[in-house]
C-alpha positions as CSV (number, residue, x, y, z in Angstrom):
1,X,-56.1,-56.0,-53.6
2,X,-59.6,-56.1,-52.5
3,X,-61.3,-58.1,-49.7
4,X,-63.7,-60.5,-50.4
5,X,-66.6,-61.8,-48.5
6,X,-65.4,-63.1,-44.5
7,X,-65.2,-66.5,-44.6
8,X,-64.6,-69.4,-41.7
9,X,-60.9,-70.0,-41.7
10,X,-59.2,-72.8,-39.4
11,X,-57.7,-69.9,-37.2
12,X,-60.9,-68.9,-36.7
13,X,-61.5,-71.6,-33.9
14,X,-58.4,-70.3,-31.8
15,X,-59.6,-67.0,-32.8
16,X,-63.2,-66.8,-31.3
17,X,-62.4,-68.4,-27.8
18,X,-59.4,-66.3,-27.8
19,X,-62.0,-63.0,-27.9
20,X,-64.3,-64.3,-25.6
21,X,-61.9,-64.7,-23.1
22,X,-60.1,-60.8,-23.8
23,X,-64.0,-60.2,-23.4
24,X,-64.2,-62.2,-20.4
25,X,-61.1,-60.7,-18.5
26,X,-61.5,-57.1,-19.7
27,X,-64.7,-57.1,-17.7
28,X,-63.7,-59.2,-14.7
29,X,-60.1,-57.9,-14.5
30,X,-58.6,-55.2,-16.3
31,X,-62.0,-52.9,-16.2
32,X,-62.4,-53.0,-11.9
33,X,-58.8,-53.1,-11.9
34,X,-58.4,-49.5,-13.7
35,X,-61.2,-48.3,-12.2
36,X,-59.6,-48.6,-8.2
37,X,-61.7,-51.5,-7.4
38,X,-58.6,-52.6,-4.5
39,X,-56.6,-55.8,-5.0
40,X,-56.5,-57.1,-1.9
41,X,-57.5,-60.4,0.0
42,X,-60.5,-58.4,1.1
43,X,-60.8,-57.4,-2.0
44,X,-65.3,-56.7,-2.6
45,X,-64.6,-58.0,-6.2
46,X,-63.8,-61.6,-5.9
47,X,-62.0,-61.8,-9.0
48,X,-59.3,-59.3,-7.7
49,X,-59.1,-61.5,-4.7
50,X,-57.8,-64.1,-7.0
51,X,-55.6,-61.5,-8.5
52,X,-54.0,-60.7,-5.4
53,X,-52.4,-63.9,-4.7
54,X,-51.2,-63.8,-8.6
55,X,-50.0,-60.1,-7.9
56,X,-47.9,-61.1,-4.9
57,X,-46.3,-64.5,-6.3
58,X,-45.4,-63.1,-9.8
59,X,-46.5,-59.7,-10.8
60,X,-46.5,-57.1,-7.3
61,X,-46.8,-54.4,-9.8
62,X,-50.3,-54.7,-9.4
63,X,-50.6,-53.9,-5.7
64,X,-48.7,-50.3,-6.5
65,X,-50.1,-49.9,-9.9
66,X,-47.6,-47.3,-12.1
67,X,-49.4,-45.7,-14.8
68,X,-48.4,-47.3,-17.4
69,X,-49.9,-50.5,-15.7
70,X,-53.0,-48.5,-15.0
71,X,-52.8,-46.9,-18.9
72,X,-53.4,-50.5,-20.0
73,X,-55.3,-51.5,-17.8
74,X,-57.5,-48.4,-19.1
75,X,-56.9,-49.4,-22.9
76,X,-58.3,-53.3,-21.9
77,X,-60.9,-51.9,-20.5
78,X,-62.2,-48.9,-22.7
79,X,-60.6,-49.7,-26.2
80,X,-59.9,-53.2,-26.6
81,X,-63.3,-54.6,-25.1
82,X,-65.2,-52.9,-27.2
83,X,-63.0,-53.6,-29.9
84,X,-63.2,-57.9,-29.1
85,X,-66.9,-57.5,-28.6
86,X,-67.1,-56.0,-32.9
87,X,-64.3,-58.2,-33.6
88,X,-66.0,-61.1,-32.0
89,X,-69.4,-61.3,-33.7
90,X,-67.9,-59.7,-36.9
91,X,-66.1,-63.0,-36.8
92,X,-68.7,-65.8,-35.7
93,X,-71.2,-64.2,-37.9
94,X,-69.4,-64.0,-41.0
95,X,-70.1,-60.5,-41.3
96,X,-69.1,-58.9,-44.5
97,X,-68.3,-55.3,-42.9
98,X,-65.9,-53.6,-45.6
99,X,-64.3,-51.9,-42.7
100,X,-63.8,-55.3,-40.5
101,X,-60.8,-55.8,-41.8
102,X,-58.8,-52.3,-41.0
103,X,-60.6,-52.3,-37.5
104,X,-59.4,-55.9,-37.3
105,X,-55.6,-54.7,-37.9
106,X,-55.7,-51.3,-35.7
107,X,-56.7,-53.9,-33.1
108,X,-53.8,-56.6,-33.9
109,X,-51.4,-53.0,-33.6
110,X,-52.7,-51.6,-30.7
111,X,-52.9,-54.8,-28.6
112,X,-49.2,-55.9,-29.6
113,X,-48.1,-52.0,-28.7
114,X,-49.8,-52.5,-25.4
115,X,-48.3,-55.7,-24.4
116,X,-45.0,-54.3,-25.8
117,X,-45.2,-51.3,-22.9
118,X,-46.7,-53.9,-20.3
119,X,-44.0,-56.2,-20.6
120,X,-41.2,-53.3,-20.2
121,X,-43.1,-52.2,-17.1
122,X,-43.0,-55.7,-16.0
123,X,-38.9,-56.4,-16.6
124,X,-37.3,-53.0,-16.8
125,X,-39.4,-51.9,-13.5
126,X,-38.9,-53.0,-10.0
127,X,-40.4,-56.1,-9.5
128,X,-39.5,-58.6,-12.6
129,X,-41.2,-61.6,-12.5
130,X,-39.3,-64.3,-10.4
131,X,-40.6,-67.2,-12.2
132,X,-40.9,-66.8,-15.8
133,X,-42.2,-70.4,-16.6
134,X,-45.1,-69.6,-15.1
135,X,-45.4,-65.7,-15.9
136,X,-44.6,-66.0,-19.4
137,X,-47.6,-68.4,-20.6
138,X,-49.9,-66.7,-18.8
139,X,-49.3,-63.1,-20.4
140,X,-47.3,-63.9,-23.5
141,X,-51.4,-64.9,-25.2
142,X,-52.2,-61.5,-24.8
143,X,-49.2,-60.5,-27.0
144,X,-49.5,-63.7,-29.9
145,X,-53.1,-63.4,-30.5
146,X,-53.5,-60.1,-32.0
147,X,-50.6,-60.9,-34.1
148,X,-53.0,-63.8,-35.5
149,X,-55.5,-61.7,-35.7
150,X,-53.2,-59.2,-37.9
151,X,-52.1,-62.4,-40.0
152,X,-55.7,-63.3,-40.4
153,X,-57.4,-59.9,-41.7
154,X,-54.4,-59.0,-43.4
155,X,-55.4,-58.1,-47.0
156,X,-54.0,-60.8,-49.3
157,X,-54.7,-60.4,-53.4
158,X,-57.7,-61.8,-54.8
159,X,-56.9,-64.6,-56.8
160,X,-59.8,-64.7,-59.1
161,X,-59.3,-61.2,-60.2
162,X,-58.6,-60.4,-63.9
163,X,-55.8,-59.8,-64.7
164,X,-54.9,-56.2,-66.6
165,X,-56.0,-55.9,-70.3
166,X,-52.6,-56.3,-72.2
167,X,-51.5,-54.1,-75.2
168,X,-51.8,-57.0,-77.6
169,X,-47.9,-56.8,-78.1
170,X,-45.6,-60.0,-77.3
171,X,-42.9,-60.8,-75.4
């Protein structure tokens, strides 16, 4: 199996504004967040203003962060930004990288590990969400997309390849 050259898939177009918007909230959320920036209604980061109110309707864990909130919050930040930021103009540029693809899939792992421990934080720990039909479409994204991702860099064979010279005998 051997990857060919990147090219524009329909998943691509839930792809793309998927990563801009990990981009988006990895640098307006998760990165301020992990680095103490207080979430609070006087919060000097307006974005964790908004968070606040979030934080104390559905998810309190982030006004007493535990570590493994703040180890994710940490990974968003310092891992999986950069990670979006390759991924994402790897992807709208077409960009033959031979190791896009592996990078591509240690990100689809990584991102579905991390969800994996934030979500048992958020229902085995203290405070599970009251109202799931409003927690769960809001962070349940952040778990399905990198499995798209993983089903859409996942090596599949070449079809065109030759196939292997035969012996000359029959079946």
């Amino acid at each position: 199996m051997t990857s060919g050259p990147l090219v524009r898939r329909r998943i691509d177009y839930l792809l793309l504004p998927a990563f801009v918007l990990g981009i988006v909230n990895a640098v307006a959320l998760s990165l301020p967040e992990a680095l103490g920036v207080p979430i609070a209604p006087d919060s000097p980061w307006p974005v964790l203003r908004w968070l606040h109110t979030w934080a104390v309707e559905q998810e309190p864990q982030h006004l007493i962060m535990p570590p493994a909130l703040q180890a994710s919050l940490l990974y968003d930040a310092f891992v999986q930004l950069p990670l979006l930021v390759v991924l994402t103009i790897g992807l709208w540029k077409l960009k033959g990288w031979p190791w896009l693809n592996t990078l591509a899939l240690v990100y689809a792992v990584s991102a579905v590990m991390n969800m994996y421990f934030y979500f048992m934080q958020t229902f085995l720990g203290p405070d599970s969400p009251a109202h799931l039909w409003i927690y769960l479409p809001m962070n349940l994204p952040w778990a399905i997309v990198p499995m798209l991702v993983a089903y859409r860099f996942w090596p599949r064979p070449n079809c065109g390849a030759a196939r292997p010279a035969s012996n000359g005998r029959s079946r």
